[in-house]
Structure formats: C-alpha cells, structure tokens
C-alpha positions as CSV (number, residue, x, y, z in Angstrom):
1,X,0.0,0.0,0.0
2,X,1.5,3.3,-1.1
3,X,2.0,6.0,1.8
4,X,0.6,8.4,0.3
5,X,-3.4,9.2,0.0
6,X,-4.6,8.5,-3.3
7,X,-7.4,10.6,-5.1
8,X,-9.9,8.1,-7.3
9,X,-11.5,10.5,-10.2
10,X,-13.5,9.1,-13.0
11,X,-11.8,9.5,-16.5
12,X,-14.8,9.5,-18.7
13,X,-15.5,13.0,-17.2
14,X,-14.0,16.2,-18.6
15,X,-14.7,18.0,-15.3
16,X,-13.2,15.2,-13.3
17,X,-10.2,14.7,-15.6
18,X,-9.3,18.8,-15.7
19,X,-9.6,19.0,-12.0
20,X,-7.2,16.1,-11.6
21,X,-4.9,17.0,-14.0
22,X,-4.2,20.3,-11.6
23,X,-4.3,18.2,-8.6
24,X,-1.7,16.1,-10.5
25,X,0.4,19.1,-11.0
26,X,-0.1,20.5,-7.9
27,X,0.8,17.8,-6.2
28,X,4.4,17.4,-7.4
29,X,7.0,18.5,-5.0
30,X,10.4,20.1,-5.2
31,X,12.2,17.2,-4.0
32,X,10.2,15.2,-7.6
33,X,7.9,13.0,-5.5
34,X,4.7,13.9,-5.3
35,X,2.2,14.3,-2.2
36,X,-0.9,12.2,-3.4
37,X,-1.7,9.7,-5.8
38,X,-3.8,10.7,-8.4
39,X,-5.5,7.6,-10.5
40,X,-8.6,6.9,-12.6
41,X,-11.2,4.6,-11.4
42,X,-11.0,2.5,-14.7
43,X,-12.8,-0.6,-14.9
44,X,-11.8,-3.0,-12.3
45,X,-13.5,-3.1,-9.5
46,X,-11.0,-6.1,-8.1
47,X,-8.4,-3.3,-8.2
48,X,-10.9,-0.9,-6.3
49,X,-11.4,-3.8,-3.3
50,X,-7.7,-4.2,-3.5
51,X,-6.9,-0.8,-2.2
52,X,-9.9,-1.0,0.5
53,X,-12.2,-3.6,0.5
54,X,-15.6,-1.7,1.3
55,X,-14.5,-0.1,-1.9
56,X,-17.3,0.0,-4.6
57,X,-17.0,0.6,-8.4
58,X,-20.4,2.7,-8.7
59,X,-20.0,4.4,-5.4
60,X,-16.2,5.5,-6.7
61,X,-18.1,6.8,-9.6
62,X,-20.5,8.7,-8.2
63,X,-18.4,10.6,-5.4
64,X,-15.3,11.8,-5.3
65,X,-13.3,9.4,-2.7
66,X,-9.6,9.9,-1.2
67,X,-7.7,6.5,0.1
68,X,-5.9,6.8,2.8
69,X,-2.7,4.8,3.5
70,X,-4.5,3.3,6.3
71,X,-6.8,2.4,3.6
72,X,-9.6,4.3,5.4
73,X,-12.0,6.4,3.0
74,X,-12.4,10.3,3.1
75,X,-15.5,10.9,0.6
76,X,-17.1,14.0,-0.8
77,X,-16.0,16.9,0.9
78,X,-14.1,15.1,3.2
79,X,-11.8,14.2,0.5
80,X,-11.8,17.4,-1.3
81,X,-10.5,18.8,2.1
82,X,-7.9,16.2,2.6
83,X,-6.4,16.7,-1.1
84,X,-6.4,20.4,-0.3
85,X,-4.5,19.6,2.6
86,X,-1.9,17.3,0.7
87,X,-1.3,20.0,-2.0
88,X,1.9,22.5,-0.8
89,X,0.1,25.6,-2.3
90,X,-3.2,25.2,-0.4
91,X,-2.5,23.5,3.0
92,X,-2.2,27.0,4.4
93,X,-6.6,26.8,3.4
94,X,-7.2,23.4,4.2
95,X,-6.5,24.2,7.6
96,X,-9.9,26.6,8.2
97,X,-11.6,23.2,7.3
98,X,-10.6,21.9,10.7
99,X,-11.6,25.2,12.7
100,X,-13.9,23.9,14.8
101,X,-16.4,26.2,16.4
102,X,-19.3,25.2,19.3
103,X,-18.4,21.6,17.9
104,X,-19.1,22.3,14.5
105,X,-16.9,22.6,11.5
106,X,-18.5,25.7,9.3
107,X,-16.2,25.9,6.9
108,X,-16.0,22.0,6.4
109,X,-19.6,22.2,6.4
110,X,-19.7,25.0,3.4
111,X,-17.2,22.6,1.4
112,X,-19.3,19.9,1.9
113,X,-22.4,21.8,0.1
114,X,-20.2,23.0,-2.4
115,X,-19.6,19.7,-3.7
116,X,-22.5,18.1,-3.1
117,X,-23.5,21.1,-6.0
118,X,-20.7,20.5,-8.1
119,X,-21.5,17.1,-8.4
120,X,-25.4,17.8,-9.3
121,X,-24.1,20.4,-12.1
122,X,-21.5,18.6,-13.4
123,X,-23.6,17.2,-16.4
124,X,-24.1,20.9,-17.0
125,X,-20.3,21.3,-18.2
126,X,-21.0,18.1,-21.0
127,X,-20.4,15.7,-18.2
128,X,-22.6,12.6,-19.9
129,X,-20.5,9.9,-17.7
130,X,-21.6,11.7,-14.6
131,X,-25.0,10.4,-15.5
132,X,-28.1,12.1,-15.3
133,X,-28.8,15.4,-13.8
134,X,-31.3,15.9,-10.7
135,X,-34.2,17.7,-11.1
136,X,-33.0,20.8,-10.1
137,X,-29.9,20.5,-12.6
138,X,-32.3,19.5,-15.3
139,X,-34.6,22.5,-14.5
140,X,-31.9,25.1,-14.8
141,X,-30.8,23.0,-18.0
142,X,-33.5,23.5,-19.6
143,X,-33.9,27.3,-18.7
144,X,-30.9,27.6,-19.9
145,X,-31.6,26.6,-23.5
146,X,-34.7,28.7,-23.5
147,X,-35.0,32.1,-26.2
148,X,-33.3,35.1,-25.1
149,X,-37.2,36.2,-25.2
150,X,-37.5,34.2,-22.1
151,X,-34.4,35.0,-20.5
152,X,-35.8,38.9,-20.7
153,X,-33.2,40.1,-23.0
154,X,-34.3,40.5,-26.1
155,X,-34.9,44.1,-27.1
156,X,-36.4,45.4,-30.4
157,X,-34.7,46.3,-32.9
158,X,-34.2,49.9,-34.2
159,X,-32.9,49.9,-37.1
160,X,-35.0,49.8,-40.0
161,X,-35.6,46.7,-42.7
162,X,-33.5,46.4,-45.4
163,X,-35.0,48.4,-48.4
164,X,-34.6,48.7,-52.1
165,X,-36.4,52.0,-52.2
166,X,-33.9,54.9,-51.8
167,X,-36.9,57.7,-51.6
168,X,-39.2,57.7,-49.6
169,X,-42.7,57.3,-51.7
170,X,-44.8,60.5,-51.8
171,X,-47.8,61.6,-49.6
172,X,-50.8,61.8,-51.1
C-alpha cells in the first residue's frame, strides 16, 4: 500500500479529468515526489477492493473518494479537504476546514455543500459519464436553453428593414 493518499476521479469525465490533472500538478513537489496519488477509477473493480475492501466501483463513480494509507475512505467533501491539505500551495486553506467552532466545523460544512453542488451540475459542463442530472440540474438546463425572449433580454430592434427603395414614396 502506497503511503501516500490516493485521489480516485473518473476519467470519462472532462470535469473530473481537468480537476485532476491540476491536482496532478499541484501535487508534485520540489524534491520530484509527489504528495498524493492521483488515478482513474478504470474498470476494475477487483483493483478498487484491493486498495480497501468496502470499496465499490459505482459508489467511486458517483463521489469523489480519497484512500488513505490506512486504507480508510475520506469521501465528498471530506476528501476534497484532505487533497487540499496534501497540495503545498493550499494546505495554508485546508486548515480553516478543521476550525472547529461550538463543535461544529463551518467551513467544512460549506465545502461539503459546495460539492454536493458540483456534483449535481457537473452534467451541465457536458459531463454525460456523470449520468443524469437531478431535477433541479435538469430544471436550470433546460432554462438555460430557453430564447433570449424568455431570458428577458431580447430588445427590439431599431434599425430599419432592409429596403430597395432609396426615396421615400410621396404623400398623397
């Protein structure tokens, strides 16, 4: 088992595969190791159970999930916080996500939402491996695609119709 944390992504998904290829980056260090793992789900889910064995192929898929040397499992969130933490130019912010205040965790909690967001809206972006959208996604989809009438910005136009007439015709 590697002793670093490594960060599953799915590579069928342009979000997924952009994001890891700046965690990938991000993750190298001066020294030419690298602080996490970064590796694509693929198609084996015998790999997956080899790295933890509550592992599962279509839950990997569906969230974003961190293995930790340990071989415990930081999901969602979690793991977005945890990467953060591993990368040297952001583990000054992944700190805030372990303020905790009156026994909660605000700023952990606000991560949390964000990508429980991202992950609805990622079919937006031309995601079609991240499967369907929810409703809410599909609703904003769709009023997305609507006429600029619609939208409230359409304004008439001024200037006048093309004409073959260069006079105007006469009163009578």
């Amino acid at each position: 088992m590697p002793s670093q944390p490594i960060l599953l992504f799915d590579d069928e998904c342009g979000v997924c595969r952009k994001i890891a290829a700046w965690v990938k980056r991000s993750a190298q260090l001066k020294s030419g190791g690298t602080s996490l793992i970064v590796r694509p789900i693929g198609n084996d889910p015998e790999a997956l159970r080899r790295l933890n064995p509550e592992l599962d192929i279509w839950q990997a898929y569906a969230t974003i999930h961190v293995v930790m040397p340990d071989q415990s499992l930081k999901l969602g969130g979690e793991a977005v916080a945890e990467v953060l933490r591993r990368l040297p130019r952001t583990s000054w912010l992944a700190r805030s996500f372990a303020v905790c205040i009156f026994g909660l965790r605000p700023f952990q909690a606000l991560l949390n939402l964000g990508y429980l967001i991202l992950a609805d809206v990622r079919p937006l972006f031309g995601c079609e491996s991240c499967g369907s959208p929810s409703p809410w996604v599909r609703a904003i989809k769709w009023f997305m695609k609507l006429p600029k009438l619609a939208l409230g910005e359409h304004r008439p136009n001024t200037t006048p119709h093309f004409s073959t007439r260069t006079r105007p015709l006469p009163l009578r």
